[in-house]
Backbone as CSV, one residue per row, in Angstrom:
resi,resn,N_x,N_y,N_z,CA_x,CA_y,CA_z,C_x,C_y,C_z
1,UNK,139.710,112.214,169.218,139.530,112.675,167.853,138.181,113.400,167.775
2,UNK,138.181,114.689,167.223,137.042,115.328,167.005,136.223,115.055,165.721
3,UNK,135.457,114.116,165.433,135.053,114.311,164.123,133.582,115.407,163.642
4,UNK,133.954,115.887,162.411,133.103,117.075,162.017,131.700,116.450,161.331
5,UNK,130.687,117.350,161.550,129.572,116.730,160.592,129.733,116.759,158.911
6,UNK,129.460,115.709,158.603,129.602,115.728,157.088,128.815,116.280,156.243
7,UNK,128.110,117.848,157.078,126.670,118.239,156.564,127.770,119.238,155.243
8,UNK,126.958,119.169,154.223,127.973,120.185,152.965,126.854,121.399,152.629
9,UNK,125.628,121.878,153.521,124.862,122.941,153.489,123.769,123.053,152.375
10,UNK,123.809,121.558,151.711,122.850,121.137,150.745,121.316,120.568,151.186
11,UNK,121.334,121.040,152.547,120.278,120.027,153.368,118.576,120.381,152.341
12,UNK,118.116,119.209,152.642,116.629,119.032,151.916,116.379,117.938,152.067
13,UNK,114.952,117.152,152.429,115.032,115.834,152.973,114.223,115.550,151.436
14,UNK,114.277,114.080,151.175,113.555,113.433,150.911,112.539,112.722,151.649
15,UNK,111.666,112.307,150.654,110.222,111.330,151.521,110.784,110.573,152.548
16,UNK,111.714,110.081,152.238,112.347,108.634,153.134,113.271,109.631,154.212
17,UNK,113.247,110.406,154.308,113.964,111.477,155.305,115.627,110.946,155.300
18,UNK,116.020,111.286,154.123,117.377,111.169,153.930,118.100,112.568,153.352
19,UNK,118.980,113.064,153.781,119.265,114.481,153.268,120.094,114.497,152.207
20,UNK,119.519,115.228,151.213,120.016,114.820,149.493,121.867,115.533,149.610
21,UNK,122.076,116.202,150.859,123.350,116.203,150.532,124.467,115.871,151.106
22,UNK,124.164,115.409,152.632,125.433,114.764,152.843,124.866,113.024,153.305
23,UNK,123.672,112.883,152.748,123.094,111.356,152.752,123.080,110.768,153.918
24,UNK,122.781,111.565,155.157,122.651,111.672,156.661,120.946,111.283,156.682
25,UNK,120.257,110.159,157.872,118.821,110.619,157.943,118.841,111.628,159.184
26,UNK,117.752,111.402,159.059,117.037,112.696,160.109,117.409,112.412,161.059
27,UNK,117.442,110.840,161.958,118.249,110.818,163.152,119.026,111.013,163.339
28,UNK,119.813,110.439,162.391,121.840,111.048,162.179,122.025,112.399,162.168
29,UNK,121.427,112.933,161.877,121.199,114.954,161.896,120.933,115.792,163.171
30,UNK,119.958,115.109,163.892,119.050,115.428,164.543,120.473,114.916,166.085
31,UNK,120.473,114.073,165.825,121.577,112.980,167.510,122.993,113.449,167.242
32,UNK,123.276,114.457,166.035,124.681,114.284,165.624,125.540,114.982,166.236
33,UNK,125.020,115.633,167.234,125.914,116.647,168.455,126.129,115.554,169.575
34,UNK,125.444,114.681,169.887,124.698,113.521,170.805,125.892,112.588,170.702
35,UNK,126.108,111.674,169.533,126.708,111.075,169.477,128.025,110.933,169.842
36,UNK,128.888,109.675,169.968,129.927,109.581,170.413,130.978,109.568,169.230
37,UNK,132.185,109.275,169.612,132.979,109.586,168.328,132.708,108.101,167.135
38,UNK,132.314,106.811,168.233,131.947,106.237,167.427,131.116,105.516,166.961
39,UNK,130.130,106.387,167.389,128.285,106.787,166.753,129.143,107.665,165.147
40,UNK,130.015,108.561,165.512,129.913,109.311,164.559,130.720,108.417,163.314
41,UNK,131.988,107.966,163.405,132.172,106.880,162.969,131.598,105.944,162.063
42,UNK,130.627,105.262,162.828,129.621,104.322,161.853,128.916,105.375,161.160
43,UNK,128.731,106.683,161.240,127.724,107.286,160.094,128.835,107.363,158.803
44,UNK,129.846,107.654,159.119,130.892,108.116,158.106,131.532,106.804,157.502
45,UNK,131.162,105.659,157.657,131.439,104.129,157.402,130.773,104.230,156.884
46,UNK,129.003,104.128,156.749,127.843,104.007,156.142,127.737,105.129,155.047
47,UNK,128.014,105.995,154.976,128.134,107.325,153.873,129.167,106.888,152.821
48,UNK,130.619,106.166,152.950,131.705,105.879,152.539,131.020,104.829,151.679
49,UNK,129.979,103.861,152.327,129.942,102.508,151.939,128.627,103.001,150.265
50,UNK,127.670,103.921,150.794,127.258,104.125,149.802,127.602,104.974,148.779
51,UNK,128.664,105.749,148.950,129.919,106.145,147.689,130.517,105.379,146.989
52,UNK,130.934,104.175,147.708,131.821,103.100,146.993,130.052,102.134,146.080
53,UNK,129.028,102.025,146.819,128.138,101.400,145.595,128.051,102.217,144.720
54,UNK,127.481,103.480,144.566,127.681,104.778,143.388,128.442,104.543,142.606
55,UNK,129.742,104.127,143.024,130.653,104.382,142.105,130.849,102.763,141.049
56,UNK,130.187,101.583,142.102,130.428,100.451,141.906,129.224,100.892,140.552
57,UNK,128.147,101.157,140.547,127.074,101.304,139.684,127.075,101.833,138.522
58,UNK,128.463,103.008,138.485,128.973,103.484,137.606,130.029,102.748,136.750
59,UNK,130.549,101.800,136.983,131.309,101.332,136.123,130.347,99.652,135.494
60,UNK,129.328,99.628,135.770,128.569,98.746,134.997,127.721,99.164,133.543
């Protein structure tokens, strides 16, 4: 399985070096050719997981 970067061309870091648009850090950016399919995997688990709090935050 080929998976694609989840970069959406919004890149800009914050202080904490997190990229305000596909919520990748700098290592995840930087290793993301590097990685294996499931290096890439756990980033797209971890991106998913903080969509589902967003959304959890939104209905409070």
């Amino acid at each position: 399985m080929k998976l694609v970067s989840p970069c959406i061309a919004l890149c800009q870091l914050t202080e904490d070096d997190i990229c305000v648009g596909c919520k990748r850090t700098i290592e995840e950016i930087t290793n993301w050719r590097t990685y294996t399919d499931s290096q890439k995997q756990a980033v797209f688990t971890r991106l998913e997981s903080l969509e589902k709090d967003v959304s959890d935050l939104s209905l409070t």
